[in-house]
DRENPA-3360 file (N, C-alpha, C; in nm, 2 decimals, always signed):
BEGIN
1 = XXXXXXXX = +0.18/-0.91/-10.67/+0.30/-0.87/-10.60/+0.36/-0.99/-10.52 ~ +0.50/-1.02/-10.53/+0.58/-1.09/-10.45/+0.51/-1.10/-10.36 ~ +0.51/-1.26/-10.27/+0.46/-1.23/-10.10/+0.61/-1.26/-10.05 ~ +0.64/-1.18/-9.92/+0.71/-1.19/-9.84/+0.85/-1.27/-9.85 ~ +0.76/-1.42/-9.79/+0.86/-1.54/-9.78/+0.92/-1.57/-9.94 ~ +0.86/-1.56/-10.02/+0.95/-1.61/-10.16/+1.03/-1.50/-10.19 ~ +1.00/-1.35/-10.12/+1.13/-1.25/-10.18/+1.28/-1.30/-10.13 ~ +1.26/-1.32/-9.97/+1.33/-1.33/-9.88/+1.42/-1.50/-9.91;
9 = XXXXXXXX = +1.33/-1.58/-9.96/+1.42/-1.71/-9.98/+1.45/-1.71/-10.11 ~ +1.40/-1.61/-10.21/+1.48/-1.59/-10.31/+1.62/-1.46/-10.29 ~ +1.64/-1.44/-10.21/+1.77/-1.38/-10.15/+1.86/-1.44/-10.11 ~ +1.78/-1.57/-10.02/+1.93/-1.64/-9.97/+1.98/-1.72/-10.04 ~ +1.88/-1.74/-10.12/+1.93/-1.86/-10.23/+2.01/-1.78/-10.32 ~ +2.00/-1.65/-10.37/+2.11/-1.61/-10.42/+2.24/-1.52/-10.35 ~ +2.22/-1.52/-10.25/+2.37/-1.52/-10.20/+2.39/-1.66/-10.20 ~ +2.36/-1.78/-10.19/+2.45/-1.87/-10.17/+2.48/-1.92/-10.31;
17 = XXXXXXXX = +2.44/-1.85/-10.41/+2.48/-1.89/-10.51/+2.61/-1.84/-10.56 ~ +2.60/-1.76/-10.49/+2.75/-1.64/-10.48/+2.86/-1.69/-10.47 ~ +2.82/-1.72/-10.34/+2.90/-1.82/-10.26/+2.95/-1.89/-10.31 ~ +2.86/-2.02/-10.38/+2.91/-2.17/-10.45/+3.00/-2.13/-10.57 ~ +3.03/-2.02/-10.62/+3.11/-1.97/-10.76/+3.27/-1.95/-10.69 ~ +3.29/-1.92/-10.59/+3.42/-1.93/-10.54/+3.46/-2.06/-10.48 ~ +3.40/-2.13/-10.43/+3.43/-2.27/-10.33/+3.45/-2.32/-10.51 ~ +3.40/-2.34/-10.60/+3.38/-2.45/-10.73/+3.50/-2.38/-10.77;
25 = XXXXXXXX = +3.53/-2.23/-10.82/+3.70/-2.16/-10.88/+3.78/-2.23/-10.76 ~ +3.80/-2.23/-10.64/+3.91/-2.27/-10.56/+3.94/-2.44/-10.52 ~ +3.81/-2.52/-10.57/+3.83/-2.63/-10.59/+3.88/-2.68/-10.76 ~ +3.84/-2.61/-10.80/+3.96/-2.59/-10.98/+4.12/-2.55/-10.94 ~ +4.13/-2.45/-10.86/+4.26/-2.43/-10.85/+4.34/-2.53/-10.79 ~ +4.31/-2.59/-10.67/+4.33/-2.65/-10.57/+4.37/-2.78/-10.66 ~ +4.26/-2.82/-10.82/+4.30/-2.93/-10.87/+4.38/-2.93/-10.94 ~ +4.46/-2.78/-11.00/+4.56/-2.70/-11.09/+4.70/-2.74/-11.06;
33 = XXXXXXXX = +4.73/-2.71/-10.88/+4.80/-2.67/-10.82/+4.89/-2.77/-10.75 ~ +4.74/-2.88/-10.70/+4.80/-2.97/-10.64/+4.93/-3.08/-10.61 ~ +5.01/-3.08/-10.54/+5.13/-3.12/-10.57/+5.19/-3.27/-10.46 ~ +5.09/-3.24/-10.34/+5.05/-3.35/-10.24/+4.98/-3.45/-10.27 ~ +4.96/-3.56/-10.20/+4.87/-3.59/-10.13/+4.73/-3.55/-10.07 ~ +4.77/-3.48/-10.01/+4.69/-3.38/-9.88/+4.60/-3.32/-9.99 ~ +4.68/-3.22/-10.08/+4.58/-3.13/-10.18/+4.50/-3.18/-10.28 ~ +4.57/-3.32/-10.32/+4.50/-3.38/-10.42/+4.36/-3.48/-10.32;
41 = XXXXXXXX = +4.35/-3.45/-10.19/+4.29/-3.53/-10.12/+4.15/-3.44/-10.10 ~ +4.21/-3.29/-10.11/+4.08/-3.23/-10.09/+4.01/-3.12/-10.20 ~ +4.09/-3.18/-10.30/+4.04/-3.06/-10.45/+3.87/-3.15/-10.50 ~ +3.86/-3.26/-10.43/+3.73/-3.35/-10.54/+3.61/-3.29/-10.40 ~ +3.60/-3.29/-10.29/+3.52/-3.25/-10.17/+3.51/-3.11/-10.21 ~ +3.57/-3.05/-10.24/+3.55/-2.89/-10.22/+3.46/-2.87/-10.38 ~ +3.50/-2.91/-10.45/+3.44/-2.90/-10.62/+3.25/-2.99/-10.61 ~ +3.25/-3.05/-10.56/+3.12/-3.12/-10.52/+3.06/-3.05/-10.46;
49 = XXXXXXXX = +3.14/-3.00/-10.28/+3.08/-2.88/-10.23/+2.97/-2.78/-10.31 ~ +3.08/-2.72/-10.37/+3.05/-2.62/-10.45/+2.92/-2.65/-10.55 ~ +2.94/-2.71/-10.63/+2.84/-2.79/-10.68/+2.73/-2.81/-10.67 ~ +2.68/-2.85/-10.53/+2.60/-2.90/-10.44/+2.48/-2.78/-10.43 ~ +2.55/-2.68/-10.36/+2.51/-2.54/-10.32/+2.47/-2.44/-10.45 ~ +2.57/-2.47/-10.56/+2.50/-2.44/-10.70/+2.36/-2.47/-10.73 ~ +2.37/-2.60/-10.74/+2.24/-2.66/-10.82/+2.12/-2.64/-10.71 ~ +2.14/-2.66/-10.59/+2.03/-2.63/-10.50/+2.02/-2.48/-10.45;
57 = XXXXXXXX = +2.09/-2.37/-10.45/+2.00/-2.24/-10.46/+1.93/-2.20/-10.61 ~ +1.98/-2.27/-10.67/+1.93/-2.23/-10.86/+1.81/-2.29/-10.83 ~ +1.75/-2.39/-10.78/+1.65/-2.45/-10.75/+1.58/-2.35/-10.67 ~ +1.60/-2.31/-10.57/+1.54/-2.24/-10.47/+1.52/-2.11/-10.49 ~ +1.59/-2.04/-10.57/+1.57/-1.93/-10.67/+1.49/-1.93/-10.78 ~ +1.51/-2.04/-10.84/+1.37/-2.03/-10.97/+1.28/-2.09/-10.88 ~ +1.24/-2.15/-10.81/+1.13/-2.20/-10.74/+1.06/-2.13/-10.65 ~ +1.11/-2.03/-10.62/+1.05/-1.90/-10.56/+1.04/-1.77/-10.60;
65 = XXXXXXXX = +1.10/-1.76/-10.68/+1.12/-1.62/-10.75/+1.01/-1.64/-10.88 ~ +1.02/-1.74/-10.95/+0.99/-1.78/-11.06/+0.84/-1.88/-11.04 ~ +0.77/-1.88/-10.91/+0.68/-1.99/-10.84/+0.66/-2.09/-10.97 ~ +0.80/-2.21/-10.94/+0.78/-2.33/-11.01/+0.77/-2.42/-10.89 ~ +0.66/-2.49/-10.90/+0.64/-2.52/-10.77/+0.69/-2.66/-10.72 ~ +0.68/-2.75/-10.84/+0.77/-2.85/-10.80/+0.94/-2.88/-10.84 ~ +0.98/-2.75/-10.83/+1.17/-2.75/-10.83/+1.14/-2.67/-10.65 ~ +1.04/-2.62/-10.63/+1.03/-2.58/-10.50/+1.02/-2.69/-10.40;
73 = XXXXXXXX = +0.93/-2.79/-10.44/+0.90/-2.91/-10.41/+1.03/-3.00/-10.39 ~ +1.16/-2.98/-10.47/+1.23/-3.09/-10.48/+1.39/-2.99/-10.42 ~ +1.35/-2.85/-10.41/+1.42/-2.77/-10.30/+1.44/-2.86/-10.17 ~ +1.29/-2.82/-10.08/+1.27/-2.85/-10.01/+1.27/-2.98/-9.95 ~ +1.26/-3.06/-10.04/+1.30/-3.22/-10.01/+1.48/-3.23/-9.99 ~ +1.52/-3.18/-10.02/+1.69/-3.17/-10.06/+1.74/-3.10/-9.91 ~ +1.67/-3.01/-9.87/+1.67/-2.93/-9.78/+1.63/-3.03/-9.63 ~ +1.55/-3.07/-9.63/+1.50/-3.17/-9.53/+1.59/-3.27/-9.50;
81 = XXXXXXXX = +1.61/-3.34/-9.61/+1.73/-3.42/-9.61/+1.90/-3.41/-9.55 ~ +1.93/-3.28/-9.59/+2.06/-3.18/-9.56/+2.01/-3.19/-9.37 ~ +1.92/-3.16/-9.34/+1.86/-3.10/-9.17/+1.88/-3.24/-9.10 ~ +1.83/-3.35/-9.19/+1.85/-3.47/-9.11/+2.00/-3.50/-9.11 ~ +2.04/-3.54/-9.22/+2.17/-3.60/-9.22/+2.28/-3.50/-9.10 ~ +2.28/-3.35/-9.17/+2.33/-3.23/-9.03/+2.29/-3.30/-8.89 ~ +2.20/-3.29/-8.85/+2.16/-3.34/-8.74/+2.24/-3.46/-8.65 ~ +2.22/-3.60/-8.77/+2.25/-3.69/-8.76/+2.44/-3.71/-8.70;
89 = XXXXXXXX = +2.48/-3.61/-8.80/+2.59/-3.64/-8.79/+2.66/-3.54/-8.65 ~ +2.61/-3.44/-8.63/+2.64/-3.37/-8.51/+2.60/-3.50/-8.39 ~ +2.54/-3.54/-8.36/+2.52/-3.62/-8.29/+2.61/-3.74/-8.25 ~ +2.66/-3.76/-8.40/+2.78/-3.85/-8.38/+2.92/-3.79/-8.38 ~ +2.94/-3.69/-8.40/+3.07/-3.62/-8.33/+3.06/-3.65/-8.21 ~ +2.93/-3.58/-8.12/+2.98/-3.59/-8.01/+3.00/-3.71/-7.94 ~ +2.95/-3.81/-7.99/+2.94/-3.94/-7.97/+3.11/-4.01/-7.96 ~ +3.17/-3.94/-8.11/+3.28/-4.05/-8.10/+3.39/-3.95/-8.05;
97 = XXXXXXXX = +3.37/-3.83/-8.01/+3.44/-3.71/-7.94/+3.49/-3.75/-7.76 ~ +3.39/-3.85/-7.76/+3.36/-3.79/-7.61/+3.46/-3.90/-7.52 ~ +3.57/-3.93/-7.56/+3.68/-3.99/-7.51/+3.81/-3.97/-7.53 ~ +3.92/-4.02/-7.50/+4.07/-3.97/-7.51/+4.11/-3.80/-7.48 ~ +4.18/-3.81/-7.41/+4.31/-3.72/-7.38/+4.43/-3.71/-7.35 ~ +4.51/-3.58/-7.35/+4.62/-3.61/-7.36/+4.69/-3.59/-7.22 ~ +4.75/-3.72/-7.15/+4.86/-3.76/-7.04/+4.92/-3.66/-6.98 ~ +4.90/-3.58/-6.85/+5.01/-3.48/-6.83/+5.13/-3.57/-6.77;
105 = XXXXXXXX = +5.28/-3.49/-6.78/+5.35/-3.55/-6.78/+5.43/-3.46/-6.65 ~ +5.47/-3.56/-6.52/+5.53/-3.48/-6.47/+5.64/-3.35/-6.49 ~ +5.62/-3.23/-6.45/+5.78/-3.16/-6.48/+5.81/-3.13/-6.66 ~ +5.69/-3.17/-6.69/+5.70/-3.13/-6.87/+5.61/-3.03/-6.92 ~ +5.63/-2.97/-7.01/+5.53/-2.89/-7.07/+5.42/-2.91/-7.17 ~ +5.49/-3.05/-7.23/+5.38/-3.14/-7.34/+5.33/-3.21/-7.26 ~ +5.23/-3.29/-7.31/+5.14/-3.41/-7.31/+5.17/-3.48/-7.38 ~ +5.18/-3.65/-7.32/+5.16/-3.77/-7.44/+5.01/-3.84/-7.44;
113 = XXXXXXXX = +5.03/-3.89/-7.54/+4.91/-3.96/-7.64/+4.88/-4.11/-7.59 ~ +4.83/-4.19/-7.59/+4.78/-4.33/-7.64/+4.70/-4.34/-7.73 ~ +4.71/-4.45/-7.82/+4.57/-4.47/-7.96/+4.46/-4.52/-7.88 ~ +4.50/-4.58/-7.78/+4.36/-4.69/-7.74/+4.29/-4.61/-7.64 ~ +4.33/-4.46/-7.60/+4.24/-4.39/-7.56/+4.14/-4.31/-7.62 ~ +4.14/-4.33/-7.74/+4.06/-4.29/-7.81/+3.93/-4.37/-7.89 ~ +3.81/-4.37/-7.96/+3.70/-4.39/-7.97/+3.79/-4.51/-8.07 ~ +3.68/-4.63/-8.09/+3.76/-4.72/-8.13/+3.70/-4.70/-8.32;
121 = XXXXXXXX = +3.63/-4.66/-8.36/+3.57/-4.62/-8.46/+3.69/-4.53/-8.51 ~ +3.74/-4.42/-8.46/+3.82/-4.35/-8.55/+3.92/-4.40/-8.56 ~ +4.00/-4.48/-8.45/+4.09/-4.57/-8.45/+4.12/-4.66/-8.58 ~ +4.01/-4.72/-8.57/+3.96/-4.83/-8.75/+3.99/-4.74/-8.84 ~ +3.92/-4.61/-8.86/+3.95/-4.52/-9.00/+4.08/-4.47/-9.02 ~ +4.17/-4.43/-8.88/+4.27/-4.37/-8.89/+4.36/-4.49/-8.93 ~ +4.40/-4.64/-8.89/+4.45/-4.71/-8.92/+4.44/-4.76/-9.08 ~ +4.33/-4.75/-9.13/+4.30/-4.82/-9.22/+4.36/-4.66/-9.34;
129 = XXXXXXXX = +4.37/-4.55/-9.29/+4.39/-4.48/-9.40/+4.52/-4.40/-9.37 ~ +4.63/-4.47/-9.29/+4.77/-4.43/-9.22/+4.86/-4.37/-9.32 ~ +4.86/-4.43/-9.45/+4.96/-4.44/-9.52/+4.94/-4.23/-9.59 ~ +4.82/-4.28/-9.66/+4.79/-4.12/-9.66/+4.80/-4.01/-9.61 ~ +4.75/-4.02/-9.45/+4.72/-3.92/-9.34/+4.85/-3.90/-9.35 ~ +4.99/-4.01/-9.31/+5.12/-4.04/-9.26/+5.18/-3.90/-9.36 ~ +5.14/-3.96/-9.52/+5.19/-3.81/-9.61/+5.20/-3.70/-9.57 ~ +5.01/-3.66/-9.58/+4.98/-3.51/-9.54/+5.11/-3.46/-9.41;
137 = XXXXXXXX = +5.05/-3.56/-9.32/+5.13/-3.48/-9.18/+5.31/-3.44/-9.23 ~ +5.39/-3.57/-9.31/+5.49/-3.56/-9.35/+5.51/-3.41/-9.39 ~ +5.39/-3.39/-9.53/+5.45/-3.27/-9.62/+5.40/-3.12/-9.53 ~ +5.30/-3.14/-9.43/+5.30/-3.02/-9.35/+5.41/-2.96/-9.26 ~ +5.53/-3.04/-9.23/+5.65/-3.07/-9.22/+5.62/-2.98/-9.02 ~ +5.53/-3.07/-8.96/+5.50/-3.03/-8.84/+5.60/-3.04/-8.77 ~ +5.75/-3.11/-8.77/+5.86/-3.12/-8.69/+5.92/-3.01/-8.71 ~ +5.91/-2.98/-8.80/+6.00/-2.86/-8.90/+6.10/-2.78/-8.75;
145 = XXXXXXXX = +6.01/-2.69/-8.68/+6.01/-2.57/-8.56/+6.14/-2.67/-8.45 ~ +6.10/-2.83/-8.39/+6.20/-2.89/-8.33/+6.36/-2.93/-8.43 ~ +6.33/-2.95/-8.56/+6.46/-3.00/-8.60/+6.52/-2.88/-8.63 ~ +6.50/-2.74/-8.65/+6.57/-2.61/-8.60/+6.64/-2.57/-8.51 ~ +6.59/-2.63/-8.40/+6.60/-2.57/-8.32/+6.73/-2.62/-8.28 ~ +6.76/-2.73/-8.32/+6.91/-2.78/-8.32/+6.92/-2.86/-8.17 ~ +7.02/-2.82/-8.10/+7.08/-2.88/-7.96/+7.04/-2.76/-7.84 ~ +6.90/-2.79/-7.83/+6.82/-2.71/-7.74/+6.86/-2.79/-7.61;
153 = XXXXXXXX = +6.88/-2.72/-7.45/+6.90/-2.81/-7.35/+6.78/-2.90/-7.32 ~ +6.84/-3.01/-7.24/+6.70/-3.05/-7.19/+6.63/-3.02/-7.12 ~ +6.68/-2.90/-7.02/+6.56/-2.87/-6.97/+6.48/-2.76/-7.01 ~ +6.53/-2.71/-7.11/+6.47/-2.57/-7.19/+6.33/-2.69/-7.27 ~ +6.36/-2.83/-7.35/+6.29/-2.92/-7.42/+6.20/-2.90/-7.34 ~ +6.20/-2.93/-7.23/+6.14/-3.01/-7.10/+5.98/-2.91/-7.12 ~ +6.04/-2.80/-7.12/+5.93/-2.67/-7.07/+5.88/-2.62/-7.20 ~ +5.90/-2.69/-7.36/+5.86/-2.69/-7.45/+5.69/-2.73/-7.43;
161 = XXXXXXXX = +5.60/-2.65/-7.49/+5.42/-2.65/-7.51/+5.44/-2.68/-7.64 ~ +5.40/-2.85/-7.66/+5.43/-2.92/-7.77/+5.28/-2.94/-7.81 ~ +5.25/-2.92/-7.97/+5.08/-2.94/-8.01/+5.08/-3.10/-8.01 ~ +4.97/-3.19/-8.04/+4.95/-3.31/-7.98/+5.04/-3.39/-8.11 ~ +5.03/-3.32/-8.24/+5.07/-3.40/-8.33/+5.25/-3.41/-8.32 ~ +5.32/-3.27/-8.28/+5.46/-3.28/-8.23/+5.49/-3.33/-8.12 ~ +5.43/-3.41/-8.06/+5.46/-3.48/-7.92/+5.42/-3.63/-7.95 ~ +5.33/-3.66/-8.08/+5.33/-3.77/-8.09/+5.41/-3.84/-8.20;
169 = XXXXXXXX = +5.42/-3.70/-8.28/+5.52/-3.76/-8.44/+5.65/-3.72/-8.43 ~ +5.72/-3.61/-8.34/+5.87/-3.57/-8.34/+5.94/-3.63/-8.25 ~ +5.89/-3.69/-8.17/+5.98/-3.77/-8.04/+5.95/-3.89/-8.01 ~ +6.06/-3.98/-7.92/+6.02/-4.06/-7.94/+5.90/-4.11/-7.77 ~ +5.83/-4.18/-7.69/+5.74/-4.17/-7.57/+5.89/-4.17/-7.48 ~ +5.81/-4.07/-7.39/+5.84/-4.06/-7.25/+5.95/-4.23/-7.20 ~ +5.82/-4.30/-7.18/+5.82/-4.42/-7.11/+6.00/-4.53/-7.22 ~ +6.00/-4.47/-7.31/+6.13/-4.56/-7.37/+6.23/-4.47/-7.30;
177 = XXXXXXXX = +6.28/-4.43/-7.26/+6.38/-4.37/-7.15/+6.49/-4.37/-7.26 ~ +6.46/-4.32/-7.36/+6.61/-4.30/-7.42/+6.64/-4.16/-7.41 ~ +6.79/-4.17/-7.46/+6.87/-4.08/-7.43/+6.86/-3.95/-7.53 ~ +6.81/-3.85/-7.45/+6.80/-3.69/-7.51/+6.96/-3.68/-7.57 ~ +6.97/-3.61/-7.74/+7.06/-3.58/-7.77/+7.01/-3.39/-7.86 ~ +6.87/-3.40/-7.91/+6.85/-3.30/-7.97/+6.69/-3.32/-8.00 ~ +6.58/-3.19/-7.97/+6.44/-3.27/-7.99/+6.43/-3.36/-8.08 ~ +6.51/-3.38/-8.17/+6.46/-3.50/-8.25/+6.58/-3.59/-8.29;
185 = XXXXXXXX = +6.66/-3.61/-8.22/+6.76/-3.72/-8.22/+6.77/-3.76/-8.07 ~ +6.73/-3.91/-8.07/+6.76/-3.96/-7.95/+6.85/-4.10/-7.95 ~ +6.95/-4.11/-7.82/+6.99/-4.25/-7.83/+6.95/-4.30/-7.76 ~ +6.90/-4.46/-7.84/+6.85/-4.61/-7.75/+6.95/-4.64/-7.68 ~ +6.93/-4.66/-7.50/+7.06/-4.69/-7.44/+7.07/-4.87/-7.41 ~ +6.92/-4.96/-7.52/+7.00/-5.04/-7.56/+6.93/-5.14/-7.42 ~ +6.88/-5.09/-7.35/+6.80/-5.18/-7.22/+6.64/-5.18/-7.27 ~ +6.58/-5.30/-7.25/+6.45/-5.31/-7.28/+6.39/-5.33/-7.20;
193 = XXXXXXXX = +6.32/-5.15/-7.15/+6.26/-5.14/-7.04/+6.12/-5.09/-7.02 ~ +6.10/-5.11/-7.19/+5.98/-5.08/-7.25/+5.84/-5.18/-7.35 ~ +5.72/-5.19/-7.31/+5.70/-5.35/-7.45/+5.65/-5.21/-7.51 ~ +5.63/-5.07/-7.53/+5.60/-5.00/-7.60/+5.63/-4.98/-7.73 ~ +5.57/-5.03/-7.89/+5.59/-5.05/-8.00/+5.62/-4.95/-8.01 ~ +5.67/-4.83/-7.98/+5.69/-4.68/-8.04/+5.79/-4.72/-8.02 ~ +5.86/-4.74/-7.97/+5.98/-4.78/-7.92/+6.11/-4.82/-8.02 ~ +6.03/-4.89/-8.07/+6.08/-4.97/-8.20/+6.09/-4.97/-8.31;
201 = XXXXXXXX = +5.96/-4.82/-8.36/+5.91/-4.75/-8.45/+5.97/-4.62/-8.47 ~ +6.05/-4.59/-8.35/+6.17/-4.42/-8.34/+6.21/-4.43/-8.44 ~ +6.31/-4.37/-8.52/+6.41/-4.35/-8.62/+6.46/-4.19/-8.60 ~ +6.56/-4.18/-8.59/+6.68/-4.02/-8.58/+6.64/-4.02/-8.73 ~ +6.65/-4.04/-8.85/+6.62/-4.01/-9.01/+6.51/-3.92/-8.97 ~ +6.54/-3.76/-8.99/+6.46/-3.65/-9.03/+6.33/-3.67/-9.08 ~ +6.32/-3.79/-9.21/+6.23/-3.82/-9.22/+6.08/-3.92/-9.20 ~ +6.16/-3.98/-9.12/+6.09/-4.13/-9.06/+6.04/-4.06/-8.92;
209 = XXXXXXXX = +6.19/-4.04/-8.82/+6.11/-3.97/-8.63/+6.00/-4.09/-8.61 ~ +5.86/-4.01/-8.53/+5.79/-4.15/-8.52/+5.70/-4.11/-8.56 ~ +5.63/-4.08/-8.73/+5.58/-4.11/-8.80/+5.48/-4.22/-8.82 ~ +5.56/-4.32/-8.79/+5.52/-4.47/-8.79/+5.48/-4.54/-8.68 ~ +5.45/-4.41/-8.53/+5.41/-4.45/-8.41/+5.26/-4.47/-8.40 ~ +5.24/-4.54/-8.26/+5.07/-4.53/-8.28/+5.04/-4.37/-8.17 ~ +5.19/-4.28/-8.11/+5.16/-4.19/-8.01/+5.14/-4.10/-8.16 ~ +5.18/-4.11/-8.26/+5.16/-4.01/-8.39/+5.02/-4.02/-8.43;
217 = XXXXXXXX = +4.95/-4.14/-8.45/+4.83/-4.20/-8.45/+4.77/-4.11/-8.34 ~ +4.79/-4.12/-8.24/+4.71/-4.08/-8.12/+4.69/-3.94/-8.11 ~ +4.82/-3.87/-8.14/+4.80/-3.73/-8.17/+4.71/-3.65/-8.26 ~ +4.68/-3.71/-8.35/+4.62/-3.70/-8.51/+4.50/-3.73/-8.44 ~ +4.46/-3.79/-8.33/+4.28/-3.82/-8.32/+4.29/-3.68/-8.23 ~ +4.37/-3.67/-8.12/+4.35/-3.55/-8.01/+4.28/-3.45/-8.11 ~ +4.41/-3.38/-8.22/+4.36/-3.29/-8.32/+4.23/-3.27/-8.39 ~ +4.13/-3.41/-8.40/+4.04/-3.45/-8.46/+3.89/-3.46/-8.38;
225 = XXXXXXXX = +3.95/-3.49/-8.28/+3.84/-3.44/-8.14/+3.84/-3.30/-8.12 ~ +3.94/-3.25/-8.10/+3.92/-3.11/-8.10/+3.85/-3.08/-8.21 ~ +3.84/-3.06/-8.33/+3.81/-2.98/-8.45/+3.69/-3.06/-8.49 ~ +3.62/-3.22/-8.44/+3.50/-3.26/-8.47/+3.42/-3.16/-8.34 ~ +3.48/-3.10/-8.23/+3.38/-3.10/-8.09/+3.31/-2.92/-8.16 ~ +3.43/-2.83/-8.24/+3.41/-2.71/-8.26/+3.33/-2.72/-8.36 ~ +3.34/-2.83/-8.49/+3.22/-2.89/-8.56/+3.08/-2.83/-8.52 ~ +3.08/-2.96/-8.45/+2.94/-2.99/-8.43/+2.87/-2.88/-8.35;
233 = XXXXXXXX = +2.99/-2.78/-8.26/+2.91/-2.69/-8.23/+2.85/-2.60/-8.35 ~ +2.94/-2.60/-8.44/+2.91/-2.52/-8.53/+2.77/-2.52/-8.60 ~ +2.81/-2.70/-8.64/+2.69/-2.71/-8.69/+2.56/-2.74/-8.63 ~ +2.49/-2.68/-8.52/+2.43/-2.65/-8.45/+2.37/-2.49/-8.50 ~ +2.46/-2.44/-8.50/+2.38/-2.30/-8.56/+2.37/-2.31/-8.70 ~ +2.43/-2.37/-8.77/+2.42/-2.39/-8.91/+2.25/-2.48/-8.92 ~ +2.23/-2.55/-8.86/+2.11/-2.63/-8.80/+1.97/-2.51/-8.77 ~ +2.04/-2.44/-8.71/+1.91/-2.34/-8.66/+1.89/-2.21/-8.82;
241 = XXXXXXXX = +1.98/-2.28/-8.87/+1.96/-2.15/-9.01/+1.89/-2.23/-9.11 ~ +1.95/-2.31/-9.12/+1.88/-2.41/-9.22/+1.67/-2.44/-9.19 ~ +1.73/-2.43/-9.03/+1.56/-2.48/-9.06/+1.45/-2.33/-9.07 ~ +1.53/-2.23/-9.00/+1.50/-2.13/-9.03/+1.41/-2.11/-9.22 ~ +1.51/-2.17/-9.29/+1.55/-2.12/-9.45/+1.39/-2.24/-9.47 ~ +1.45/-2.34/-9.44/+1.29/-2.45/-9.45/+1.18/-2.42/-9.43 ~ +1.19/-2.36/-9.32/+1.03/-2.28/-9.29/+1.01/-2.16/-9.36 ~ +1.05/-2.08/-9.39/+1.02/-1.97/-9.50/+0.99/-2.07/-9.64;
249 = XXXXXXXX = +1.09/-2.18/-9.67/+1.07/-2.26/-9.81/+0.93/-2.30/-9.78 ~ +0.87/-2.33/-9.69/+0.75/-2.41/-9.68/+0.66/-2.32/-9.68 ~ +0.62/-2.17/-9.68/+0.57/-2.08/-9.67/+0.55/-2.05/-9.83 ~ +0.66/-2.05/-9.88/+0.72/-2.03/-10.00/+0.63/-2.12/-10.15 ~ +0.64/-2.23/-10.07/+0.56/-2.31/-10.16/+0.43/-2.33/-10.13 ~ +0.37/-2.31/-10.00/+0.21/-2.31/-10.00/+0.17/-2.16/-10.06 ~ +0.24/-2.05/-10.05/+0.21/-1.93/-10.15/+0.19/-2.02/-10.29 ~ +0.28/-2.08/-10.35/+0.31/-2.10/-10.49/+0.16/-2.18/-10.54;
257 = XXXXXXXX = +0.16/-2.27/-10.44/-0.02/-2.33/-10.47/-0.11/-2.29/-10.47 ~ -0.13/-2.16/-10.35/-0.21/-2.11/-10.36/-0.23/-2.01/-10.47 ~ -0.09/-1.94/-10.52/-0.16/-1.91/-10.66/-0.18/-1.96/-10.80 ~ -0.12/-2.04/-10.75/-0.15/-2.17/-10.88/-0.32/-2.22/-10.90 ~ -0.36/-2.25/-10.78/-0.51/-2.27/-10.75/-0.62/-2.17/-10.79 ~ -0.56/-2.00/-10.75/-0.62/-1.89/-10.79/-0.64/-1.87/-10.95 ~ -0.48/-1.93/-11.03/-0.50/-1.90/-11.15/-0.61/-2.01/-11.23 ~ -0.59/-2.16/-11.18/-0.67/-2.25/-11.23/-0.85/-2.20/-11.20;
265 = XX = -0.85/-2.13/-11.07/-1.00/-2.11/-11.07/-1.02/-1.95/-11.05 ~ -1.02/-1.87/-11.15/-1.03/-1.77/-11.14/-1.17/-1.71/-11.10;
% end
């Protein structure tokens, strides 16, 4: 009769095989479909994903269900591996998390950005892969909500709750003192009262704005701190399931030898 632990980790291994059959169909669509940047950026991650989680519950399913002991054996090493690296890398979120924020601004409703408040590691990645990121954000068309809005007053702007990436990509900084004409048209009045490179990087062209700023840079890490901090929490409980699943696997395979041992010495 089945023992226990190999029913039960031959369960989760097939639900997550379930699982990996949609992530691998929506990383095919995703490669179908793609028309970006952005999409064509994330159809190869998602298809590997998928992949990944295939080939190792099929492992962990015949290796328990089927007591083959060393695909159980090469489960569990895969699995070990997954616990460390998890580990590893939660550790470094919070590591490169744990700096930058966003400026309150007298009498305003947004916050501004700086790049060099931020972790100087993501700084390097974000720089080094601008031209891309610059796309995505382009085609998610995050200004979109301000260039509607047309000839809003300024002090209605003022009391605008702007997300970090529309405060760093739709306008041009605080500190250049130019002249409010519409959230996203402003005039230089032409005094240089700023050494702030944003400055110089503004463009009224719908499509430029400041794009090309380092407060657009800066907002894009805020966003990324936020979403690595909910990460790592995450993967923290993903951490306590996994090892959960390891220690049943390890249960799993000393059953497997022991009846392997029983059969050789009957």
């Amino acid at each position: 009769m089945p023992r226990c632990s190999n029913s039960l980790l031959g369960i989760l291994n097939f639900l997550t095989l379930l699982l990996s059959i949609p992530i691998i169909a929506g990383g095919i669509w995703l490669a179908k479909q793609s028309n970006t940047e952005c999409e064509r950026f994330l159809e190869k991650p998602v298809i590997v994903l998928g992949a990944f989680l295939l080939l190792v519950s099929l492992a962990g399913l015949i290796g328990s269900c089927c007591r083959v002991s060393w695909l159980l054996w090469v489960y569990l090493l895969v699995m070990f591996l997954l616990i460390v690296l998890l580990f590893c890398f939660t550790i470094f979120a919070f590591v490169v998390t744990n700096k930058g924020a966003g400026e309150a601004l007298a009498g305003k409703g947004y916050k501004e950005y700086r790049l060099g408040d931020y972790n100087t590691w993501l700084q390097k990645r974000v720089n080094k892969n601008w031209p891309r990121i610059r796309s995505c954000i382009q085609d998610s068309q995050i200004c979109k909500r301000l260039i509607e809005q047309g000839a809003t007053p300024l002090g209605q702007f003022n009391k605008e709750t702007l997300s970090a990436l529309q405060s760093g990509c739709c306008k041009p900084p605080d500190e250049c003192k130019f002249t409010y004409v519409t959230p996203t048209n402003w005039t230089n009045p032409g005094t240089a009262g700023s050494t702030n490179p944003d400055c110089a990087a503004w463009s009224n062209d719908q499509k430029v704005l400041c794009y090309n700023c380092q407060s657009c840079k800066a907002g894009l890490l805020d966003n990324i701190k936020s979403d690595w901090k909910k990460e790592a929490i995450l993967n923290i409980i993903v951490l306590v399931f996994l090892i959960i699943v390891y220690s049943i696997g390890c249960c799993a395979f000393r059953n497997n030898r022991e009846d392997n041992a029983w059969k050789r010495y009957p």
